[in-house]
N, C-alpha and C positions, 0 to 999 in steps of 0.2 A: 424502411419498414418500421423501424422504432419508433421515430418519430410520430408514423402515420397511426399507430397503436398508442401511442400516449396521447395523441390528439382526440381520436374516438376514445379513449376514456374519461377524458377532461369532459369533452361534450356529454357523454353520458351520463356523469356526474353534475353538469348544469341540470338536463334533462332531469331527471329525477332530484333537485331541489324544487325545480319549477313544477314540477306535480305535487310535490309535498306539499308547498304551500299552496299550491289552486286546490288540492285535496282538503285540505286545512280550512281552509275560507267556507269552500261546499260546504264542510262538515258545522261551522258554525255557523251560516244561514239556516241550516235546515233547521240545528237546533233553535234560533230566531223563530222561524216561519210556525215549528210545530207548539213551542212556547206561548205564543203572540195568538193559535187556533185555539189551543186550548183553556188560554185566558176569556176567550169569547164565550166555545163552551160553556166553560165554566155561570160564567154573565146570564148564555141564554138560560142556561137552569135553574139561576137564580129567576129571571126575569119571566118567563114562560108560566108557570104554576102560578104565580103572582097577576097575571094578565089573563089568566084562565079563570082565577077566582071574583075577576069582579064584575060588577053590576053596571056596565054606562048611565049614565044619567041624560047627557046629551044637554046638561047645563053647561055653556062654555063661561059665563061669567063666574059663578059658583069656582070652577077648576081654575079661573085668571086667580080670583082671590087665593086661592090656595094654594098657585103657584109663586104668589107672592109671597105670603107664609113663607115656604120653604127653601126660597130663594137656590143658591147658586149651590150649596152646600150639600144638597141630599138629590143628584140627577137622578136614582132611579123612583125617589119619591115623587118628582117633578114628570117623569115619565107616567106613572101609576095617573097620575092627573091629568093628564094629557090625555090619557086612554078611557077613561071616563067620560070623554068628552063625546067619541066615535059611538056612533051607532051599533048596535049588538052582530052586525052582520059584518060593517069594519073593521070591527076588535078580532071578530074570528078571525076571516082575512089575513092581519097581521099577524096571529098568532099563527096562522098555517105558514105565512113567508117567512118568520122569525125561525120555526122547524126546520122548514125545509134549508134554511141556511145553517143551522145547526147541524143538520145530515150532510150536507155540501162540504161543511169543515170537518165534520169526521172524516167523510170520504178521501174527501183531499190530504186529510194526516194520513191517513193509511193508505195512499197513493205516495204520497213524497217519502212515506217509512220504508214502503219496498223498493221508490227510488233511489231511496240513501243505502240500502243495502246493498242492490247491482250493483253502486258508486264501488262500499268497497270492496267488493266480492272483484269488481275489475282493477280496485288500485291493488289488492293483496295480490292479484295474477299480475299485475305490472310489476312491484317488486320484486316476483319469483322471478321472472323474465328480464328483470333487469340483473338481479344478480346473478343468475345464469351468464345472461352474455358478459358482464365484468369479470366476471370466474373464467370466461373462455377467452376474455381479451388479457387479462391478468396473464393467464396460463402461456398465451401467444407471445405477450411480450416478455417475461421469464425465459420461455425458448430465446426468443431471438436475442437477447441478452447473454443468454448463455451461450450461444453460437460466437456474436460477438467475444466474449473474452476468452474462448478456445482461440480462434483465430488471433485475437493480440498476442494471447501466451505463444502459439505458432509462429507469427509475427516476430515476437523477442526472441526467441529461438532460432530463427532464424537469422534475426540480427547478431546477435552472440555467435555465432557459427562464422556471420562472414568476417564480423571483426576476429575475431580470433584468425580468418583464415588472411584478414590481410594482417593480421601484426604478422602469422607466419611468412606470408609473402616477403614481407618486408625484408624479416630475419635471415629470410633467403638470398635477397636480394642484398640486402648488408654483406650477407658470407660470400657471397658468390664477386660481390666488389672487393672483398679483404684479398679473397684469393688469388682474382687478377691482380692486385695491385701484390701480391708476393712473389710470382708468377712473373711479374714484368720486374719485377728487382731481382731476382735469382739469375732472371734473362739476361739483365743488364750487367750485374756481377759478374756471370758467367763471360761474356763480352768482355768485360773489364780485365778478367781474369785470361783471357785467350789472346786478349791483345800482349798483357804483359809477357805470358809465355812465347809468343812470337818473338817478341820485342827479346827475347832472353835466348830464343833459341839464334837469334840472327847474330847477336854479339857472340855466341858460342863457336857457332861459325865462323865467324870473321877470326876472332883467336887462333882457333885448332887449325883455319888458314894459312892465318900468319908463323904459327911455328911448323906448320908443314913447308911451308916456302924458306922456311931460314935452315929446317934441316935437310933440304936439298941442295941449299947452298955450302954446305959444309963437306 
């Protein structure tokens, strides 16, 4: 179970890197995307008022020369020229689709702005939920840890119990050997000592025998 609880935290911990930076990445396209609309903006508003003020002429050699003039260096002067070119009903035209694109990029910033909000309105709620369940996987493996070294301390104690109970064994079995073997030389002693008192009582005999036989001889 430890194991399986340090595993799921490992993983959780990949997990929530791997959001952080896909969150990360999100976070700096949008800022990309809303940068890059509003540099357009920005352009059409230069450019619109400018295109609203002039007069087409519908000379296109007159606007070649002019666009030679000004060559590669001034696009929106080379633009202004170009528009000069278009018929009064063309320019309008343009100038309504240039709008309407301008309104299309506002839209779309203020579309991707309350996309990028839910974004983190749901990674702030991931975070909470992920350290929620590491607080509860944390908290799971702390118990089980601690379950564990009850049971080793239990374990040791129990070990020390039985060695102590085999040194006693032992000690017993040592004693209880000492004793037979005092026990079998007392035995033997005793034996040793019962033979010679025979041995002593048969010569006594034999004596107190023999001078009973000599003084009935007398």
């Amino acid at each position: 179970q430890r194991e399986s609880l340090e595993s799921q935290l490992k993983n959780l911990a990949e997990r929530e890197q791997q959001y952080r930076e896909a969150r990360r990445a999100d976070e700096q396209a949008f800022i990309a995307r809303v940068q890059q609309g509003r540099a357009v903006i920005a352009a059409l508003d230069e450019i619109v008022p400018l295109l609203e003020r002039i007069k087409p002429t519908g000379n296109v050699q007159q606007a070649l020369v002019e666009l030679a003039k000004i060559g590669t260096s001034n696009p929106l002067g080379a633009l202004l020229q170009v528009a000069m070119t278009l018929d009064p009903g063309a320019l309008q035209r343009a100038i309504q689709k240039l709008n309407k694109l301008k309104e299309s990029l506002v839209a779309g910033i203020e579309d991707d702005t309350k996309r990028e909000e839910e974004a983190k309105r749901a990674y702030e709620k991931f975070l909470q939920e992920f350290d929620e369940t590491r607080q509860n996987l944390e908290n799971a493996l702390a118990q089980v840890r601690g379950e564990i070294e009850a049971l080793n301390a239990r374990l040791a104690t129990q070990e020390n119990r039985l060695r102590t109970n085999q040194r006693e064994l032992q000690l017993s079995q040592e004693g209880k050997a000492q004793l037979i073997q005092q026990c079998d030389e007392k035995r033997a002693r005793y034996q040793s000592e019962s033979a010679a008192r025979k041995s002593q009582r048969e010569v006594i005999e034999k004596v107190q025998n023999i001078i009973a036989s000599r003084l009935g001889q007398m």
